[in-house]
N, C-alpha and C positions, 0 to 999 in steps of 0.2 A: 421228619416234619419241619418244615420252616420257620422261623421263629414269627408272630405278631407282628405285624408293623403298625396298626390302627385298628381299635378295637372301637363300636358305637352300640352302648349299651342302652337301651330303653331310652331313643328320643320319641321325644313328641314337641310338635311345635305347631302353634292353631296363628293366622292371621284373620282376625274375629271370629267369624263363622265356619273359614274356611279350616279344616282338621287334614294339614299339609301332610304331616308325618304322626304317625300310630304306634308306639311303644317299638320302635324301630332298634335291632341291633343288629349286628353282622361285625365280620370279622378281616381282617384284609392280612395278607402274607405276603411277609418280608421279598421282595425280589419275583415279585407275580406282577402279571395285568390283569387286572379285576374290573370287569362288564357288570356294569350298573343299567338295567332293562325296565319298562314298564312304557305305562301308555301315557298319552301327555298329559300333564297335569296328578301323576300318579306320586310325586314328592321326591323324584331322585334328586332335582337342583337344589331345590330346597336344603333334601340332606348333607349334599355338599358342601354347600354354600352356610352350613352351622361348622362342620369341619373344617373352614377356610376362614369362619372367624367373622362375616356378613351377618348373619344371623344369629342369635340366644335360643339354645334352647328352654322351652317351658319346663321341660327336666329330662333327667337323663344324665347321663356321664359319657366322657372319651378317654380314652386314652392311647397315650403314645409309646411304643415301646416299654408297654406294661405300667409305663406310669401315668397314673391320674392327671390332667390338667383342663386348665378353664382357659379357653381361646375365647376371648375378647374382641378380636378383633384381626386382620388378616396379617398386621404386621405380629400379634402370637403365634401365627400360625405357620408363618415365616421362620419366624428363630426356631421354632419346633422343627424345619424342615420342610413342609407343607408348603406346594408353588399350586395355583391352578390357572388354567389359560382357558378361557371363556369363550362362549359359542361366537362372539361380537367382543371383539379384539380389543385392547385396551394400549392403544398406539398414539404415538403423535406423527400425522403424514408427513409433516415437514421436518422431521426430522432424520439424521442416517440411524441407523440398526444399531451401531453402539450407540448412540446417544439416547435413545431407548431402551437400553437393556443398562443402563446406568441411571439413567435418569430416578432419584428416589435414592439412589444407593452410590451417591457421588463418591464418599470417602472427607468429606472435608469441605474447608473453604478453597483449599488450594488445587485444583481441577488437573492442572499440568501431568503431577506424574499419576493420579489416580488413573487419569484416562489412557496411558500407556500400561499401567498395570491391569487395566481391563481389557484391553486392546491383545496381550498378551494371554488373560487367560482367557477372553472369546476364541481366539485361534486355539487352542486346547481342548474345549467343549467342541469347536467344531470337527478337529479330527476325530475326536473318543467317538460321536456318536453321528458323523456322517450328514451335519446336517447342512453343509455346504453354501453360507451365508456372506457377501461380503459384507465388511463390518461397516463400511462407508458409504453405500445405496442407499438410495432416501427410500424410506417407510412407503408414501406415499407412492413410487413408482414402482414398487414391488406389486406381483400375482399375492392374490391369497394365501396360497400353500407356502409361500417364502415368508410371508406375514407372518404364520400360524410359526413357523420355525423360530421367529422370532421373539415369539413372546412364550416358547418352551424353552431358546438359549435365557430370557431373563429369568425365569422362574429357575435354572440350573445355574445361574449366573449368581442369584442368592441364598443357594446351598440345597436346592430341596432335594430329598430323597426320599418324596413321594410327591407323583406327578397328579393334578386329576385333571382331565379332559375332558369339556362338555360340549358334546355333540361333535369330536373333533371334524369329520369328514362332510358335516352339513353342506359345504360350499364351496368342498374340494373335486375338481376330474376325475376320475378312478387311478389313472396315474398319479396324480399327489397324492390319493389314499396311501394307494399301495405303496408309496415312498414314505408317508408315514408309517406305516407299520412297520419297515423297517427299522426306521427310528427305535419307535416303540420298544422294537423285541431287541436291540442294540441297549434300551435303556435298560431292560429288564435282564441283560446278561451281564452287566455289570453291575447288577444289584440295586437299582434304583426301585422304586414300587409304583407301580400305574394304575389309576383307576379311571378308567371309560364309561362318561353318561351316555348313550345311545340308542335310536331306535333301531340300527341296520342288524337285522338279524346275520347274516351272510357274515358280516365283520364281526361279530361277536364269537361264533364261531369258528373264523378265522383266528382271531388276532388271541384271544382272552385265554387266560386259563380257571378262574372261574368264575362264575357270575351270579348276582345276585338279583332276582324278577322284584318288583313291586305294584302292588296293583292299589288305588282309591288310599296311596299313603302307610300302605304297612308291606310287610317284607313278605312274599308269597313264596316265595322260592329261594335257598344259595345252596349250589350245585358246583360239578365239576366239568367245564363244558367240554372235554370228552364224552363224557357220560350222556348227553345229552344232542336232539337235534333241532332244527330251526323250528318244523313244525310243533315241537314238543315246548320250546319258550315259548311260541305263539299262541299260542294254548293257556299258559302260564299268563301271561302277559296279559289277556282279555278274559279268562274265564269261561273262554268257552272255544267251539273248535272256530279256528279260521281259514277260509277257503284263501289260500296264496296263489292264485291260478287265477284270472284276469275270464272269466265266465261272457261270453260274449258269440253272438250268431252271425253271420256274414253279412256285411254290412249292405243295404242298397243305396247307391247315391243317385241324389236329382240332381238336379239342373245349377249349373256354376253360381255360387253366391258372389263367390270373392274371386275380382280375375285382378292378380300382381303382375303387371308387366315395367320390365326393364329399369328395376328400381337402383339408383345408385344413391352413394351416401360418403361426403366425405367428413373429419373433420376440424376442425380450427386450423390445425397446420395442415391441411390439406392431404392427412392420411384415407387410403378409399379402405373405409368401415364395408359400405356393400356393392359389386361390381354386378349391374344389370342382372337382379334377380327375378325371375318372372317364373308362376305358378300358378295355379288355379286350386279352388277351395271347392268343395261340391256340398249342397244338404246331404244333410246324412251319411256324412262319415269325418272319421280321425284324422288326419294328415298329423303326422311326427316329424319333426325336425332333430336330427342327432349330428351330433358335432362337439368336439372336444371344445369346452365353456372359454371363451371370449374368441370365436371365428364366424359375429356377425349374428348369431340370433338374437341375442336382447335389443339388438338396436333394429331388427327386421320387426319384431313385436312393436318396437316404439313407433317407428313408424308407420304399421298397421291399426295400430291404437290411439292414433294423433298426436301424440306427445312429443312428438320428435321428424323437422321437416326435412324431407330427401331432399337433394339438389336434384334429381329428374325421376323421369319413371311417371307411372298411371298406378292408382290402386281402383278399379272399378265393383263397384256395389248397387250389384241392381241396376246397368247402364250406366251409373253415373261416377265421374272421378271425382272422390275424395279428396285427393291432394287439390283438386283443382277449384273447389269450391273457396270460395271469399267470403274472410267473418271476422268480424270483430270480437268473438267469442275465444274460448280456447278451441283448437280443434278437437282436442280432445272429449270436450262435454259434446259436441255435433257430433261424433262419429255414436258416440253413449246412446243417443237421443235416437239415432237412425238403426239402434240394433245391433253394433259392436259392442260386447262387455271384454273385459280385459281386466285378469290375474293376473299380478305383477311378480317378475322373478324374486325381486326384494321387496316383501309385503311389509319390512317397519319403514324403507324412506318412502316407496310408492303406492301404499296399497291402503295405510292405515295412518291415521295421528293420533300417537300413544299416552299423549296426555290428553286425551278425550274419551268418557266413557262406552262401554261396546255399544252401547244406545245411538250414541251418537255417530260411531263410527261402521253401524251398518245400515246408513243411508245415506253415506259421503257420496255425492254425483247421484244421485238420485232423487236428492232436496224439494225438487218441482215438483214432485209427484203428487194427485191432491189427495190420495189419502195421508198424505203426513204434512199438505202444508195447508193452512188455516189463516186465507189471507195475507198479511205480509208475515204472517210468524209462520211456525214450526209448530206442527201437535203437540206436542211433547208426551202424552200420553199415548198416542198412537203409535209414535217412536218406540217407546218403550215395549209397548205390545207388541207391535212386529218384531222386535230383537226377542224378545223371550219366544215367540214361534221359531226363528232363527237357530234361539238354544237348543232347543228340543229336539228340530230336525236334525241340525247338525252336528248334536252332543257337546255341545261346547259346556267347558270348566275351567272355572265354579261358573252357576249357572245366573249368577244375579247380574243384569242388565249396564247398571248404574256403578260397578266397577270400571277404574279404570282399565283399556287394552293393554298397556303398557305392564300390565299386571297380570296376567295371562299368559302359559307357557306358551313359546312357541308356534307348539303346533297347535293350541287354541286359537293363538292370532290370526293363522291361515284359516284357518275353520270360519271364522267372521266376517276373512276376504270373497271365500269364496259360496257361503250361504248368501254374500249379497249379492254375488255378480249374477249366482245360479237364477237369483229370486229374479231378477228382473226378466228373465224369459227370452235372453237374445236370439238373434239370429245368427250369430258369430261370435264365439267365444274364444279369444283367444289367450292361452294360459299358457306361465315360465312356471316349470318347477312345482309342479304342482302339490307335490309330497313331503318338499325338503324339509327335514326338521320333524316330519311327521308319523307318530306310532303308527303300529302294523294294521290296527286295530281300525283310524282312520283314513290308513291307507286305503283297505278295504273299501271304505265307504267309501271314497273318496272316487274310487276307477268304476265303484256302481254308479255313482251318480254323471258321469263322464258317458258313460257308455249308455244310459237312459234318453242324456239329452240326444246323443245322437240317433237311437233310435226313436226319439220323438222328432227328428228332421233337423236336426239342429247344425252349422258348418262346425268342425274344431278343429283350433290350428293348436299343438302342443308341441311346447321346447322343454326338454330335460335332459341333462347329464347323463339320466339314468338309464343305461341303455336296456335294462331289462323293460323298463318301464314303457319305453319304446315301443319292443319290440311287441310287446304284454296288447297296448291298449289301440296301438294305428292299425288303421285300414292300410294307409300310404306310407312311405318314408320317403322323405328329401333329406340330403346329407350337404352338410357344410361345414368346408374349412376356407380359410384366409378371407372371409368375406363374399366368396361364390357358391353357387351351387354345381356340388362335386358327382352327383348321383340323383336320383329315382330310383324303388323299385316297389312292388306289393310287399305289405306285409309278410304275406306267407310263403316269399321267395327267399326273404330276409335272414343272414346268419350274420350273427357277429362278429368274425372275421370277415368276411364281403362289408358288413360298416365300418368296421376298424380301416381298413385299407381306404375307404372312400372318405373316412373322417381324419386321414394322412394325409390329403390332398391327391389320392390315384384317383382319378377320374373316370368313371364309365363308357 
């Protein structure tokens, strides 16, 4: 049997009303990956983020290799050993890679040689554990998954030998996944300790060896996840059974909503983001877009969504070109107004303002409406009202109005994006990512309410990483890489090797 490495005995922690964590204990072993599971808002962060030294618990004890101690704060939790590397990265863009993995742990007033002695032992951390970083790339022009590498060398850079990762894969390809996980299991062979907050059952499975469920803040389940399977956590996880199966009838489509012709896109330096994309959108049905994440979907979204102007191309709605209309407005509130709603891939910069309560921030772009506006004001009671119908339908937690968003897990904050886009009743929805970050539990809901609208006639254009999700929820698939369209085909012709190869740039 392995020895301890972190023991959490009877937390509880309340943020007034809210009862985050419930006489919480669990056990974590020496030289394991340990899968931290529940639904959002269920207190895994929370728990973490009391073991990292963020948070006091109300009571309770930790302990660290058998010995009692009081982490105060995250540099306790530091000398203890304890690194954690956060779902939303904790980087300076302008900076290179060692200068942020130093940065805080300079060594002195005299920078000279500390930074050669760092220099020397980032190249060490990078052999032992494969994580293939140059130490002099600006932060800032690094992918995600090189970021995410980045701030697991600083965290092993200040000694820790126990990792926790939350939510590591939220915002990674499946290729960087799966490149972390080798990471991971390189950490855990040479004896480091891993613990993983995450909703992706599939990776839990994969990666952990055992895991602990939480459900409404207390500990439902720790298992050994051999012993166990996805739909068996899922179950755990929500309390009840979950259908993981994408339930849906064949779709009929009407008449073209959204006709995209020959849209190109460069930018500043004259890079072509999109070369002559052109498709058609029909009522009543899915269209998927699958493509390895930065080869021209989020910016096909932007400017589908008016946020972001082509240099040529038509997008035609209802007859009429979009691009081609003249306004002193944003385009974006026109395209709003005329029956495009739009989920944003990144719901904290584009979708939400988190220092605004969820009241306020589920009727961002929809202001004019006159049930919420009252002459030159805002209801503010009306506000309020429609957001708690918001709560209710979409399960959003904690359920009080007049919290802030920024205060809200995650996959709450998507729940507020997209109870308001759903509310407005578009005629074209188009959604990035629709699940990221988001328990099993909402997932669920989340592909019924997708599949409603379009059986109520509704057009949907959907971008995600996730290729099951893809495959799961489209009528259609368009595939894109380098900024073109590499393929077409039906859904139900669709395997994921024939996308894999079309999302390599082999073209149909």
């Amino acid at each position: 049997m392995a020895e301890i490495a972190i023991e959490l005995l009877n937390i509880d922690k309340r943020f007034g009303d809210v009862h985050a964590n419930r006489d919480v204990s669990l056990s974590i072993y020496q030289g394991s990956i340990h899968g931290i599971i529940g639904e959002n808002g269920a207190g895994k962060s929370t728990l973490m983020s009391i073991l990292y030294g963020y948070y006091q618990a109300d009571k309770g004890s930790i302990r660290v290799r058998q010995k009692e101690v009081n982490i105060r704060n995250s540099h306790d939790a530091i000398r203890l050993g304890i690194g954690m590397v956060h779902q939303h990265f904790m980087l300076v863009d302008n900076f290179s890679v060692l200068e942020n993995i130093v940065l805080g742990a300079e060594g002195g007033f005299v920078l000279k040689g500390g930074m050669a002695a760092a220099r020397d032992h980032l190249k060490r951390l990078n052999q032992d554990y494969g994580l293939e970083v140059d130490p002099d790339a600006i932060v800032g022009e690094l992918g995600v998954g090189l970021q995410q590498r980045v701030e697991i060398l600083k965290a092993l850079y200040r000694g820790a030998e126990v990792l926790i990762l939350d939510e590591p894969t939220a915002v990674l390809t499946p290729q960087e996944a799966d490149h972390l996980f080798r990471i991971l299991r390189a950490l855990r062979d040479q004896g480091k300790t891993v613990v993983i907050i995450t909703h992706k059952l599939r990776e839990v499975i994969d990666v952990t060896d055992h895991v602990t469920v939480m459900r409404a803040g207390e500990v439902v389940g720790n298992v050994l996840t051999k012993e166990v399977d996805t739909e068996q956590l899922a179950d755990l996880m929500v309390g009840r059974k979950v259908n993981l199966k994408v339930e849906k009838r064949q779709s009929e489509p009407g008449a073209v909503v959204l006709d995209v012709q020959q849209i190109n896109l460069q930018d500043a330096r004259g890079v072509q983001l999109l070369q002559n994309i052109s498709f058609q959108l029909r009522a009543g049905e899915i269209v998927g877009i699958a493509g390895v994440s930065g080869n021209g979907q989020s910016e096909l979204l932007e400017v589908l969504a008016g946020t972001m102007a082509a240099n040529s191309g038509r997008v035609m709605y209802r007859g009429e070109d979009l691009l081609a209309i003249s306004t002193t407005r944003p385009k974006a509130a026109l395209f709003r107004e005329k029956g495009i709603a739009h989920i944003p891939e990144d719901r904290s910069r584009e979708g939400l303002v988190k220092t605004f309560p969820v009241f306020e921030n589920c009727m961002l772009g929809y202001h004019r409406q006159p049930d919420i506006q009252k002459g030159w004001w805002l209801n503010r009671q009306a506000l309020v009202e429609k957001a708690k119908g918001f709560i209710s339908r979409f399960d959003v937690r904690p359920t009080n109005p007049l919290l802030r968003v920024g205060q809200l897990s995650g996959g709450n904050q998507q729940k507020v994006v997209l109870a308001r886009e759903i509310d407005s009743n578009p005629d074209v929805l188009l959604i990035g990512q629709p699940t990221r970050g988001v328990d099993i539990g909402a997932i669920e809901f989340i592909h019924q309410q997708l599949v409603a609208l379009r059986d109520a006639g509704k057009a949907i254009l959907l971008v995600s990483v996730e290729l099951d999700e893809i495959l799961a929820l489209s009528d259609r698939i368009i595939v894109m890489a380098g900024g073109q369209l590499t393929g077409e085909v039906p859904a139900h012709e669709a395997t994921a090797t024939g996308l894999g190869c079309l999302m390599g740039g082999v073209q149909s």
